[in-house]
N, C-alpha and C positions, 0 to 999 in steps of 0.2 A: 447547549441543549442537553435535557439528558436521556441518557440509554440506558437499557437492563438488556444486559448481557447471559445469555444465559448457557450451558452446555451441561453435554457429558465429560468426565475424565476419568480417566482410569486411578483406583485407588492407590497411590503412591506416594510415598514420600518427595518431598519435593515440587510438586504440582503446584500448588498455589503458589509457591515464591516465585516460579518463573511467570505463570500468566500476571500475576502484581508485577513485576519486574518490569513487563513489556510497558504497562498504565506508566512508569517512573522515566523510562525512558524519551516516553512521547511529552511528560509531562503533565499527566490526565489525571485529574483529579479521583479518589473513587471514593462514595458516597456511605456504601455499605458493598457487604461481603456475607454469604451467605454459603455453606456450602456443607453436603451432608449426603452420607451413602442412599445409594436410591434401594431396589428393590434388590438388588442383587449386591454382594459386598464386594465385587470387583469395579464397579465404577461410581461414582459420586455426582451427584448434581452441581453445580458451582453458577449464581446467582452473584451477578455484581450491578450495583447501580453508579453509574458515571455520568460526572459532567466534562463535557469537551464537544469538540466541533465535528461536525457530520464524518470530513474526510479524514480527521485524524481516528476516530473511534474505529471510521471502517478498516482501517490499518493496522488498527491495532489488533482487529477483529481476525482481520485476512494473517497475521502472524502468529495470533494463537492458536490458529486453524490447523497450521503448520509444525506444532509443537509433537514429537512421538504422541506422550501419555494421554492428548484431546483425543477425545472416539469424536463430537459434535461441540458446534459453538453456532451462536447467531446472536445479532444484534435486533430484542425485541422490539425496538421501537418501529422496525415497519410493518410490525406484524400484531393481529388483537390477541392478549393475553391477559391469565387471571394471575394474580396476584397478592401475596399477601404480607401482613407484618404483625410481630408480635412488641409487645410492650407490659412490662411490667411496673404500674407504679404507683410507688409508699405515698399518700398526701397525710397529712396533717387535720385531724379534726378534730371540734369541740360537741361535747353530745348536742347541745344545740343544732347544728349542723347534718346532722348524723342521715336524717332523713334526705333534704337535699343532694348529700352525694350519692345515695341507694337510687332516687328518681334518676338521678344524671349518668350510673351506671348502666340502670335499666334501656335508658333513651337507646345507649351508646352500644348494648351488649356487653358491657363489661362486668366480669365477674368477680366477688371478693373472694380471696384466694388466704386474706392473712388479717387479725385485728389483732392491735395493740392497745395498751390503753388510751395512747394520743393517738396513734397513726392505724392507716387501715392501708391494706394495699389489692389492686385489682391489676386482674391479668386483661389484659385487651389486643383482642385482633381484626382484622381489617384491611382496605387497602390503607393505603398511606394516610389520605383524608383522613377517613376516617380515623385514625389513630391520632392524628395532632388534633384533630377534633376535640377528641376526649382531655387528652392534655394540655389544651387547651380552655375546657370548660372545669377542669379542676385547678388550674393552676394556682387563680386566684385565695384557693385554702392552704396553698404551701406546700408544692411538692417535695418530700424530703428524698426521694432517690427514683431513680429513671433507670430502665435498661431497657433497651430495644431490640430484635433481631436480625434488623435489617431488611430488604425484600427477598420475599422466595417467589418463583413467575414458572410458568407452564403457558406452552402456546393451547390456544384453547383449537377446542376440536380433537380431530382427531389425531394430528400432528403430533409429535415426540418431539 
């Protein structure tokens, strides 16, 4: 199943090798990595999306709990949160063409950020759907390069 793991941690050196450490130990796959100072420059957001099994995640969850540098940690899958992902990506196009990708951008919200003479590239964000969405309705012209963000999650409400 998968999980987005989400927490606080205190800004320091070393923090994400140990919470990744724990995923390698258990054996837990991890999906994406997300992880970025929040409003204050003493602690940072840290955003993981994992595939594994209900009681191993919780475990792993209840161990990085336990870690000094974590202020908070939670596994958002039992909880409704917003979410997002960024994507940037080069496709390949003929002026012919040129029009069909601006409609498909429009559908999708995605913006052009770069042209080339062959290639154009747009920035797109979204949840996840939505983002293969898009990449997947230009695929078909050639993507010549892809980078993604990962997911970033906040429990919605008023929750921290």
């Amino acid at each position: 199943m998968k999980h987005t793991i989400s927490g606080l941690v205190k800004n320091r050196a070393g923090i994400l090798a140990q919470v990744v450490g724990l995923f390698k130990e258990f054996d837990v796959n991890i999906k994406s990595v997300a992880v970025s100072e929040t409003e204050s420059i003493e602690t940072s957001r840290l955003t993981l999306v994992v595939e594994g099994h209900d009681k191993e995640v919780q475990e792993i969850t209840r161990q990085i709990s336990k870690l000094p540098d974590v202020v908070e940690i939670d596994d958002l899958a039992r909880e409704e949160f917003l979410d997002r992902e960024m994507a940037l990506v080069k496709v390949h196009f003929e002026p012919n063409v040129l029009n069909h990708l601006m409609q498909l951008a429009e559908v999708f919200g995605a913006q052009v950020i770069a042209m080339g003479k062959r290639t154009i590239t747009f920035e797109m964000s979204g949840d996840e759907d939505r983002v293969d969405g898009f990449i997947n309705a230009v695929m078909s012209f050639g993507i010549r390069a892809l980078a993604r963000s990962g997911r970033v999650a906040l429990k919605q409400g008023d929750d921290v």
